[in-house]
PyMOL Python script that loads the backbone (N, CA, C, O; Angstrom):
from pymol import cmd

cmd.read_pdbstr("""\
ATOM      1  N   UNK A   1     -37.324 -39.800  -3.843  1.00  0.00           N
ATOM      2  CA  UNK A   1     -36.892 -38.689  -3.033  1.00  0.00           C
ATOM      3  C   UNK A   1     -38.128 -38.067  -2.387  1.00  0.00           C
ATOM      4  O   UNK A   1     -39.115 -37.746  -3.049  1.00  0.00           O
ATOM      5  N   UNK A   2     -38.069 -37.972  -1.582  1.00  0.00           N
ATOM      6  CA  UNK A   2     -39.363 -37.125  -0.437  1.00  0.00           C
ATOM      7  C   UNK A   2     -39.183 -35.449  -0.696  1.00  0.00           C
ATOM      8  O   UNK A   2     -38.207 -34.971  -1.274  1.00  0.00           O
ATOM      9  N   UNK A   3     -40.166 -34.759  -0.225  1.00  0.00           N
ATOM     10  CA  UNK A   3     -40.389 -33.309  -0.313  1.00  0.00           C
ATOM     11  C   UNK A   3     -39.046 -33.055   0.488  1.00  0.00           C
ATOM     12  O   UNK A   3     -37.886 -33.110   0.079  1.00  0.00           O
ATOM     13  N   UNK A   4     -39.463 -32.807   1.555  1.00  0.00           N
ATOM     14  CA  UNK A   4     -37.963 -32.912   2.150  1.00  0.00           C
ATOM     15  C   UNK A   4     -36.796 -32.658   1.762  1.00  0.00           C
ATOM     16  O   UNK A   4     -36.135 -31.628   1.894  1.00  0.00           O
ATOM     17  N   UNK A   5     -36.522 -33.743   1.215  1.00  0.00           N
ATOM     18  CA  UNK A   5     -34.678 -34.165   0.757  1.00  0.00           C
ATOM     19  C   UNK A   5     -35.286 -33.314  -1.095  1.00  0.00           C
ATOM     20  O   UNK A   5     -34.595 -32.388  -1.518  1.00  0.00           O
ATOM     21  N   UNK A   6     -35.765 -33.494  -1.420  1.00  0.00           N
ATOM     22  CA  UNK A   6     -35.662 -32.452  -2.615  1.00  0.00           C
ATOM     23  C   UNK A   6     -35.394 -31.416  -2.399  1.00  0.00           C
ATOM     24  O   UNK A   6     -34.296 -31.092  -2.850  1.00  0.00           O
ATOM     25  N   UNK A   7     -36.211 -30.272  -1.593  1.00  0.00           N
ATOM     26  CA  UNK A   7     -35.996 -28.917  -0.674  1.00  0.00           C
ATOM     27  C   UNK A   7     -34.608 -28.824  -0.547  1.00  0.00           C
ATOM     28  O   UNK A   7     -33.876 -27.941  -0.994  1.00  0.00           O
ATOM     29  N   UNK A   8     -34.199 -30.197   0.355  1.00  0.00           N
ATOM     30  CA  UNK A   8     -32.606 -29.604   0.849  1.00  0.00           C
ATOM     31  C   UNK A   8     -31.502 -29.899  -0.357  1.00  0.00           C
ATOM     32  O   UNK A   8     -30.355 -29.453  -0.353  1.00  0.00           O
ATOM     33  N   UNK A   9     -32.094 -30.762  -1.416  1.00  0.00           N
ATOM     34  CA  UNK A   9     -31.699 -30.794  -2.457  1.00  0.00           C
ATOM     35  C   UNK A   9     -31.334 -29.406  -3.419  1.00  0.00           C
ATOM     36  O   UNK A   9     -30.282 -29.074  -3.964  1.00  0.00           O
ATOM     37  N   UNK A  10     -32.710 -28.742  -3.372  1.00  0.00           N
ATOM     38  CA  UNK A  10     -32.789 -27.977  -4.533  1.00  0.00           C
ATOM     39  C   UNK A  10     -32.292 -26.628  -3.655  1.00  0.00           C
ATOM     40  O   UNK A  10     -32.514 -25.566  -4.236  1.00  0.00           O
ATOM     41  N   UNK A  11     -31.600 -26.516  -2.229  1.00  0.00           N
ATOM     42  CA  UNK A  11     -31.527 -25.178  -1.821  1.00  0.00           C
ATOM     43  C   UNK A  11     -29.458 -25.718  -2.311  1.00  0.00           C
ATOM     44  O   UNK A  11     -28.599 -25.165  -2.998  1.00  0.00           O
ATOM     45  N   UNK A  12     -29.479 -26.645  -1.727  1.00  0.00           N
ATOM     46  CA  UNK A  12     -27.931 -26.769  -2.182  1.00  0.00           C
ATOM     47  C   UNK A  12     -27.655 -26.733  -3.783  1.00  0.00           C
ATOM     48  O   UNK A  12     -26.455 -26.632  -4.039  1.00  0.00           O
ATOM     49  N   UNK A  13     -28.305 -26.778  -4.642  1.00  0.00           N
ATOM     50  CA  UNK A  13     -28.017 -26.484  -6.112  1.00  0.00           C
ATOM     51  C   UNK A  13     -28.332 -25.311  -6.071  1.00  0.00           C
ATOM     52  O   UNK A  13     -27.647 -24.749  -6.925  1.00  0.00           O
ATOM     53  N   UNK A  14     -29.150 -24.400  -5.439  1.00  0.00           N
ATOM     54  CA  UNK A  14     -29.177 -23.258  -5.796  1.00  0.00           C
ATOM     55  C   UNK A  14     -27.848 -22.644  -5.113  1.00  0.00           C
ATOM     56  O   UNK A  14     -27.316 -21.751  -5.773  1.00  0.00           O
ATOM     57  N   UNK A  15     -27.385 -22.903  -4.192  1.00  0.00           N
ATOM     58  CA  UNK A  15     -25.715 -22.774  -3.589  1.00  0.00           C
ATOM     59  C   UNK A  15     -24.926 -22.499  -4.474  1.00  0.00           C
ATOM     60  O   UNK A  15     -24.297 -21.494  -4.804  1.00  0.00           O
ATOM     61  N   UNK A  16     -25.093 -24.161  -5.055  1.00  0.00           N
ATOM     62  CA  UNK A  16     -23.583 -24.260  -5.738  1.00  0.00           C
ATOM     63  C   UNK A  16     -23.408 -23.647  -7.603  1.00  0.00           C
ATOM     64  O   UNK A  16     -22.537 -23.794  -8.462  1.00  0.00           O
ATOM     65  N   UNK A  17     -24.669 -22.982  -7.554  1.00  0.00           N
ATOM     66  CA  UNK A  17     -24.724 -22.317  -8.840  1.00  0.00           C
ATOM     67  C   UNK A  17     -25.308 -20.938  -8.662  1.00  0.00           C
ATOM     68  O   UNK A  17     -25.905 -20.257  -9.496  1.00  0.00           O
ATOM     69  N   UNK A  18     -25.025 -20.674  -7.449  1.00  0.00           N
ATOM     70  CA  UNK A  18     -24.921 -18.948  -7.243  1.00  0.00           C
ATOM     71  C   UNK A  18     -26.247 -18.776  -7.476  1.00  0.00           C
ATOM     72  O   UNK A  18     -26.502 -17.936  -8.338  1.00  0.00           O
ATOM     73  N   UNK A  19     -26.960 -19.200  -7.079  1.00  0.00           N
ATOM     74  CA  UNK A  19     -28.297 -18.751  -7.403  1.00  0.00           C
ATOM     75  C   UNK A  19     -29.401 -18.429  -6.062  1.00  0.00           C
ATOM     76  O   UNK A  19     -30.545 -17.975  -6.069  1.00  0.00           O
ATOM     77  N   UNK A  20     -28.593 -18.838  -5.041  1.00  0.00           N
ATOM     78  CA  UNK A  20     -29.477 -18.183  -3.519  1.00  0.00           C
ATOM     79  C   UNK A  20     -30.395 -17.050  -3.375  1.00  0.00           C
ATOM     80  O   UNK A  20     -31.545 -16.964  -2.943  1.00  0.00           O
ATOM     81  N   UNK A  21     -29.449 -16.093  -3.926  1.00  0.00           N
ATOM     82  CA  UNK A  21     -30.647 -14.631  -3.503  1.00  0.00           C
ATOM     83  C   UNK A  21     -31.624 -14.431  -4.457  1.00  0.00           C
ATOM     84  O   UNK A  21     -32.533 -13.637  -4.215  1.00  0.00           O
ATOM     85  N   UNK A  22     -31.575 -15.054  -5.549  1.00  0.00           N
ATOM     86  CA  UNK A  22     -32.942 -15.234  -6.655  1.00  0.00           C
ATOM     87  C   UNK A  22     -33.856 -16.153  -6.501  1.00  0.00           C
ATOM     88  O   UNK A  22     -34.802 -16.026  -7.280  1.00  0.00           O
ATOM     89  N   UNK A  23     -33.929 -17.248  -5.599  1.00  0.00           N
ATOM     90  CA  UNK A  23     -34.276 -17.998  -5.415  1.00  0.00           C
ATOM     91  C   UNK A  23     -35.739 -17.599  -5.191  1.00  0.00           C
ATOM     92  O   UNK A  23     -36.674 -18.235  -5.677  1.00  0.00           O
ATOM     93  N   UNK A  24     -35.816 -17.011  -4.779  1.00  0.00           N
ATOM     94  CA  UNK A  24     -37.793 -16.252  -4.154  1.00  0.00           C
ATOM     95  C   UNK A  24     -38.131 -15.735  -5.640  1.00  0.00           C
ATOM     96  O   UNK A  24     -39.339 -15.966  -5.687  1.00  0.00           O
ATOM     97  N   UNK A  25     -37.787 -15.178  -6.870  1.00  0.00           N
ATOM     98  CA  UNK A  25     -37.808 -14.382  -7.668  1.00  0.00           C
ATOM     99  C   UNK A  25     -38.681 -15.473  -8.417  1.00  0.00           C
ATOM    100  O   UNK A  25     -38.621 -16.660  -8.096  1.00  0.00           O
ATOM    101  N   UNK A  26     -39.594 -14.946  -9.555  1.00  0.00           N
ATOM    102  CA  UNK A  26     -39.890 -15.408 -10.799  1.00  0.00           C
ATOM    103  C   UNK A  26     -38.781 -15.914 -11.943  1.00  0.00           C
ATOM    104  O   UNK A  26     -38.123 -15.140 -12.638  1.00  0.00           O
ATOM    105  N   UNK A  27     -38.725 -17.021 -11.985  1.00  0.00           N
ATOM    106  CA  UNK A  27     -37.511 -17.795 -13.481  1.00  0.00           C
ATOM    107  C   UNK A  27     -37.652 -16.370 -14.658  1.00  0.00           C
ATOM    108  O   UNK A  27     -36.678 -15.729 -15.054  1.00  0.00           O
ATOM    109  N   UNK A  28     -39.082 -16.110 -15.055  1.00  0.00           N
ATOM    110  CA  UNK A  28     -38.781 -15.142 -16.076  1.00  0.00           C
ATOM    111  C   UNK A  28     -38.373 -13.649 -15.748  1.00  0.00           C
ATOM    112  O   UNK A  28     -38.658 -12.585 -16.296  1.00  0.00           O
ATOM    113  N   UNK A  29     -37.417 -14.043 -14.391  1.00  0.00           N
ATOM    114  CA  UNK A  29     -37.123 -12.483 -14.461  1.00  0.00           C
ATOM    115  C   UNK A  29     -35.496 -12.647 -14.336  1.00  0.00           C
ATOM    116  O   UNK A  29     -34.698 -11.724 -14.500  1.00  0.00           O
ATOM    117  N   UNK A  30     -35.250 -13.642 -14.099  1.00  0.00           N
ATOM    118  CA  UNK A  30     -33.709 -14.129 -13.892  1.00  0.00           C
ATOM    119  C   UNK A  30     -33.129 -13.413 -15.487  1.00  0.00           C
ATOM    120  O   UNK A  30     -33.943 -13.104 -16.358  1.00  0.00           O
ATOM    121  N   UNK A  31     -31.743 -13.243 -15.653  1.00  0.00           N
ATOM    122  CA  UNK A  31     -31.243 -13.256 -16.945  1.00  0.00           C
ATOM    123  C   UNK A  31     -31.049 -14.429 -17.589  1.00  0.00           C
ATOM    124  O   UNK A  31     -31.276 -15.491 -17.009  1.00  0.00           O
ATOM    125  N   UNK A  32     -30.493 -14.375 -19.189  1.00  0.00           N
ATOM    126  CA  UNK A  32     -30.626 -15.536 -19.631  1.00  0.00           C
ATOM    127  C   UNK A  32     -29.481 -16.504 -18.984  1.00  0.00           C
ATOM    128  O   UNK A  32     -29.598 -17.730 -18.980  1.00  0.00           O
ATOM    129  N   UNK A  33     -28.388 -15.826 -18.451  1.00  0.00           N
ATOM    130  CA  UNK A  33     -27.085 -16.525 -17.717  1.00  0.00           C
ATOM    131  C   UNK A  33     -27.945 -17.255 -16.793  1.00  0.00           C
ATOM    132  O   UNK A  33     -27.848 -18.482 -16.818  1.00  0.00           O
ATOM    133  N   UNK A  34     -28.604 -16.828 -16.144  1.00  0.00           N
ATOM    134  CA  UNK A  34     -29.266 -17.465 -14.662  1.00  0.00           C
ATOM    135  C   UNK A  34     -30.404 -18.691 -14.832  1.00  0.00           C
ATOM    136  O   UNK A  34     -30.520 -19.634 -14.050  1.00  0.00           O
ATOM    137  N   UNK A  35     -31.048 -18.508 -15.785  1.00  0.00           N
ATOM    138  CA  UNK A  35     -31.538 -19.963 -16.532  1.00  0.00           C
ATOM    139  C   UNK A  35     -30.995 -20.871 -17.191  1.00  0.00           C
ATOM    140  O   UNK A  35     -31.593 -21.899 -17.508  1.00  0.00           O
ATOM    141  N   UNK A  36     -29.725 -20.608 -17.506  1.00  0.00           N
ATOM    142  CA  UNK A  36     -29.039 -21.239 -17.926  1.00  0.00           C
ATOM    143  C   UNK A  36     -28.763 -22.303 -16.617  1.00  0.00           C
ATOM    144  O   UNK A  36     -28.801 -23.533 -16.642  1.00  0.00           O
ATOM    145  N   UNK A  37     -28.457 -21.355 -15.408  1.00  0.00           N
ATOM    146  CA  UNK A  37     -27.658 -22.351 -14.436  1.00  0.00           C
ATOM    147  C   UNK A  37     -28.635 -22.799 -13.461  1.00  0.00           C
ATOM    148  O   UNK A  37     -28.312 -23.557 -12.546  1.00  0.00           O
ATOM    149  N   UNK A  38     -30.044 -22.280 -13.648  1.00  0.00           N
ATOM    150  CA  UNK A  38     -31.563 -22.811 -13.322  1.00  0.00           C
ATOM    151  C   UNK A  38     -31.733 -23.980 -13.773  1.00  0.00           C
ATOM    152  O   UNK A  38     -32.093 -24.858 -12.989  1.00  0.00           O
ATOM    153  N   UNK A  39     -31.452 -24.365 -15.551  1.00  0.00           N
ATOM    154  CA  UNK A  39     -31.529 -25.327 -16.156  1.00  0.00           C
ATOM    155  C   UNK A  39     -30.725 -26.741 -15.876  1.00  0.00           C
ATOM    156  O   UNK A  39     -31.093 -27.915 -15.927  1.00  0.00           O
ATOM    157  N   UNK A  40     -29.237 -26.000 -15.503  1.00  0.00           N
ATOM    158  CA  UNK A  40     -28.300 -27.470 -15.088  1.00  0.00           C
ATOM    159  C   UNK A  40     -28.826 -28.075 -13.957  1.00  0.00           C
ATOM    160  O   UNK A  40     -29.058 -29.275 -13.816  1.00  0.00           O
ATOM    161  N   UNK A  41     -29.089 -26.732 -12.758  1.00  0.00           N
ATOM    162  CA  UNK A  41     -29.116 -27.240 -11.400  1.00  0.00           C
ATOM    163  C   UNK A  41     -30.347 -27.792 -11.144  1.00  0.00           C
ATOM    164  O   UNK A  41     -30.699 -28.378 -10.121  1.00  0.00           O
ATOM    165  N   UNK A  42     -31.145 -27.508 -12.400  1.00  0.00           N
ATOM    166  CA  UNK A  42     -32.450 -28.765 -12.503  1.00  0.00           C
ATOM    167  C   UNK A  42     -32.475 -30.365 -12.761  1.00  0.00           C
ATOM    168  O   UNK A  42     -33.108 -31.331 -12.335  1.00  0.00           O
ATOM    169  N   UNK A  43     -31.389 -30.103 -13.740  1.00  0.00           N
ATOM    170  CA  UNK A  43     -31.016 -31.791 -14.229  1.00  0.00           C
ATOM    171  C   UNK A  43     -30.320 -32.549 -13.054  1.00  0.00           C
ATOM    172  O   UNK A  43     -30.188 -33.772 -13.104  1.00  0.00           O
ATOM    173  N   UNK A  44     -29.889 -31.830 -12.027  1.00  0.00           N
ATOM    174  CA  UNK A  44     -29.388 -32.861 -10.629  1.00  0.00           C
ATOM    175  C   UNK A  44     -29.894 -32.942 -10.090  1.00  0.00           C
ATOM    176  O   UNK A  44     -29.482 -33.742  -9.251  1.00  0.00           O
ATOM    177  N   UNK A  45     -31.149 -32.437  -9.795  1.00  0.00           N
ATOM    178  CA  UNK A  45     -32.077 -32.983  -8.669  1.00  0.00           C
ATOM    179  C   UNK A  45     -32.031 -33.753  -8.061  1.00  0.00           C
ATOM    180  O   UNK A  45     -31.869 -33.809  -6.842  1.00  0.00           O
ATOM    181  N   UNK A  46     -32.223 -34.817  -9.117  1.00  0.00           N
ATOM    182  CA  UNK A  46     -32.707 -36.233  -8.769  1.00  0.00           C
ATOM    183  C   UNK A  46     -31.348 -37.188  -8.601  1.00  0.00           C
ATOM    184  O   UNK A  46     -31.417 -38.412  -8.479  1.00  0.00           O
ATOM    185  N   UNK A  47     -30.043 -36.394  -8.615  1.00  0.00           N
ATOM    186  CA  UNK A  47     -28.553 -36.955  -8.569  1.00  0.00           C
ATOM    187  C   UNK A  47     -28.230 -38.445  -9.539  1.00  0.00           C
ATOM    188  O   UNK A  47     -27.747 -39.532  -9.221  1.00  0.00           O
ATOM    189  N   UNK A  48     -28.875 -37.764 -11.158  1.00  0.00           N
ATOM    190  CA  UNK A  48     -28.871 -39.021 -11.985  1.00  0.00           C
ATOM    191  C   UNK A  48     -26.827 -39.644 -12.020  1.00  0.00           C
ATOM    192  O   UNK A  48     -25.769 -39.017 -11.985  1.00  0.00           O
ATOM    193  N   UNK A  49     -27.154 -41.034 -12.099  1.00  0.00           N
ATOM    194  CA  UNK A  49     -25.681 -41.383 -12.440  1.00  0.00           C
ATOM    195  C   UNK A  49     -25.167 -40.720 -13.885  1.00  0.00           C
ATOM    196  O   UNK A  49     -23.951 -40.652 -14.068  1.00  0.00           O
ATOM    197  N   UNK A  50     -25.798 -40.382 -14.594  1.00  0.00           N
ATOM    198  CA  UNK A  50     -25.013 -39.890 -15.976  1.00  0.00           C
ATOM    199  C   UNK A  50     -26.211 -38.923 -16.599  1.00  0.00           C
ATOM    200  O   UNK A  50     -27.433 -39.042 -16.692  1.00  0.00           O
ATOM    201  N   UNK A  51     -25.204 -37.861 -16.997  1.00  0.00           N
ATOM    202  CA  UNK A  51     -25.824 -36.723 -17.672  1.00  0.00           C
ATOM    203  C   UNK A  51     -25.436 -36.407 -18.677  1.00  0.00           C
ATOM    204  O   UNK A  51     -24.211 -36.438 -18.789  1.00  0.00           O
ATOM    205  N   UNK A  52     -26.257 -35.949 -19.905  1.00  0.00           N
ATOM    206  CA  UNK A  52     -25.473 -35.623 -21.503  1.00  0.00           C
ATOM    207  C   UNK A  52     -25.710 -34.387 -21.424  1.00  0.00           C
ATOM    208  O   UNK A  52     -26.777 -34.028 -20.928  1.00  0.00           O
ATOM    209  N   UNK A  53     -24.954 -33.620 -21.804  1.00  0.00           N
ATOM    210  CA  UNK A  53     -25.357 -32.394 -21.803  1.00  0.00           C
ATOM    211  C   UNK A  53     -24.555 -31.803 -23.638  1.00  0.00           C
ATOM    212  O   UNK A  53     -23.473 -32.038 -24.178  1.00  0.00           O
ATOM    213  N   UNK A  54     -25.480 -31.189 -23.950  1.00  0.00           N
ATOM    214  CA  UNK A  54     -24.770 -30.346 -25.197  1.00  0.00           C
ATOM    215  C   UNK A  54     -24.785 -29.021 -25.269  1.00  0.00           C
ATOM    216  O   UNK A  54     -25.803 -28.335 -25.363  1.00  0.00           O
ATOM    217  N   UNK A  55     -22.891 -28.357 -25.200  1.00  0.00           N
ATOM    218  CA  UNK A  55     -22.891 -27.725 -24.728  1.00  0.00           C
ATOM    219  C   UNK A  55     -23.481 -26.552 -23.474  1.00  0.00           C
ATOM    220  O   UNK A  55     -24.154 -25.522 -23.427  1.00  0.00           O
ATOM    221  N   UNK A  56     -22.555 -27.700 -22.322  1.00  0.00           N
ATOM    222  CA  UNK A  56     -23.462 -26.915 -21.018  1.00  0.00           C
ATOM    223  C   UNK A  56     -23.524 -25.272 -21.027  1.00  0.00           C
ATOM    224  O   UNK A  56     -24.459 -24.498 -20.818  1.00  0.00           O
ATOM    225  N   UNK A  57     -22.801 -25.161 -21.200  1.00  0.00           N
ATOM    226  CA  UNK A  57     -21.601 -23.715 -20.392  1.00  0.00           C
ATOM    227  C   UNK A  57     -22.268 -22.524 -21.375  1.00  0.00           C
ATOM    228  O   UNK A  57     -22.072 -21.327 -21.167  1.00  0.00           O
ATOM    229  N   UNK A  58     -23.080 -23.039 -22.471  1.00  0.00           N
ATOM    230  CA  UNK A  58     -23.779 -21.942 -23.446  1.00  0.00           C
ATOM    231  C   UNK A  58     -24.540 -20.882 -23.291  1.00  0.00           C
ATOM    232  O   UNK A  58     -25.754 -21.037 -23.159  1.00  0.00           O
ATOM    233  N   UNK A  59     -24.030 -19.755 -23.278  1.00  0.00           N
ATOM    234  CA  UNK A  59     -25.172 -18.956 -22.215  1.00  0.00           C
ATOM    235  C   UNK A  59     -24.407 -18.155 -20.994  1.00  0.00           C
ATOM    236  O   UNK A  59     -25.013 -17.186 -20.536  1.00  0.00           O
ATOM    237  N   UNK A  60     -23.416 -18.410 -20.560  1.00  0.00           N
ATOM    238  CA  UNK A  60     -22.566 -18.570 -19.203  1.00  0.00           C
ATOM    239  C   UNK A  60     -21.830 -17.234 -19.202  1.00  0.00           C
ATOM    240  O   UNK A  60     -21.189 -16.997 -20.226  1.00  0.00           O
ATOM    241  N   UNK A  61     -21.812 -16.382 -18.299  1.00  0.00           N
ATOM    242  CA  UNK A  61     -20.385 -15.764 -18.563  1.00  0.00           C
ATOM    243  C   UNK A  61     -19.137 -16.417 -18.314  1.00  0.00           C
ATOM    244  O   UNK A  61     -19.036 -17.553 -17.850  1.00  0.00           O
ATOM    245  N   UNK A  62     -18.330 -15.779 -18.588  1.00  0.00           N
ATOM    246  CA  UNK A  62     -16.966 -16.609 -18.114  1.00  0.00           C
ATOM    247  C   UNK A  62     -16.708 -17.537 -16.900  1.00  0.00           C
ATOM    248  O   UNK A  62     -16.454 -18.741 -16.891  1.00  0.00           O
ATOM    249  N   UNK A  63     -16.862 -16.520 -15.719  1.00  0.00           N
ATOM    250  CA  UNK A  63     -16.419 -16.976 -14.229  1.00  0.00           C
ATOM    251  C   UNK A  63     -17.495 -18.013 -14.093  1.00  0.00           C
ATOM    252  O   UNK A  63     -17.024 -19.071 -13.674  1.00  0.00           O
ATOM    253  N   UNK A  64     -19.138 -18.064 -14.372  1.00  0.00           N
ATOM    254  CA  UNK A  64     -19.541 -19.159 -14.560  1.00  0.00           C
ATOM    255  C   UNK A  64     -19.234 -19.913 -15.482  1.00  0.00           C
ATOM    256  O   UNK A  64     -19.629 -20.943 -14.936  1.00  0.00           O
ATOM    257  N   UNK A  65     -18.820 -20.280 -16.517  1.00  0.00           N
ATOM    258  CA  UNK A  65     -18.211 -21.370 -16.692  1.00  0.00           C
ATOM    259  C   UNK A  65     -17.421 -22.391 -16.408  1.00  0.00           C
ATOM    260  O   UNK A  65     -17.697 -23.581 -16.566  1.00  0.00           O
ATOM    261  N   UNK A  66     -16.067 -21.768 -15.832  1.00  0.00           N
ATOM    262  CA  UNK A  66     -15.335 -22.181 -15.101  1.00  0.00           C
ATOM    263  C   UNK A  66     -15.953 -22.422 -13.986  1.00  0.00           C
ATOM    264  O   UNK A  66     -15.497 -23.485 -13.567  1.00  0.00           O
ATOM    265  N   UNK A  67     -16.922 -21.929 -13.110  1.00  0.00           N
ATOM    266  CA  UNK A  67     -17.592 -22.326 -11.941  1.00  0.00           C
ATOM    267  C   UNK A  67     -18.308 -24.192 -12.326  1.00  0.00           C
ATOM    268  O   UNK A  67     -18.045 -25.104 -11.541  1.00  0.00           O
ATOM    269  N   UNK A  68     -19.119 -24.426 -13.523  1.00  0.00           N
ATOM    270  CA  UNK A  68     -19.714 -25.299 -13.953  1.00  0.00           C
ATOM    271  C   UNK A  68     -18.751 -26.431 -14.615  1.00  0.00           C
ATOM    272  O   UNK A  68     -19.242 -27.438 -15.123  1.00  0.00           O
TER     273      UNK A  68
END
""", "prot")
cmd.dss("prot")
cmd.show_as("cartoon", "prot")
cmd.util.cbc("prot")
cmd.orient("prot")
């Protein structure tokens, strides 16, 4: 993956896990909900064919869960 397509990668995970307007911010200032969904929308980056996850949703409020 090129700089590039990561960028447009990593602005669309920050999209689709509500995470846009934090995006400029420091990770250690996010809440722990928001690293949580820092953490998933890290593991797609790279758009692996298969992901394990244990217990994703840990951490989540509700409406994100169901969002994830």
């Amino acid at each position: 993956m090129t700089t590039a397509q990561a960028k447009v990668r990593a602005r669309e995970l920050l999209a689709e896990f509500d995470l846009t307007e934090a995006a400029g911010r420091l990770a250690k200032t996010y809440s722990g909900g928001m690293r949580r969904r820092l953490d998933l929308s890290a593991s797609l980056i790279g758009r692996p064919a298969v992901v394990y996850l244990d217990e994703p949703t840990t951490g989540l409020d509700p409406a994100k869960r169901d969002d994830v």
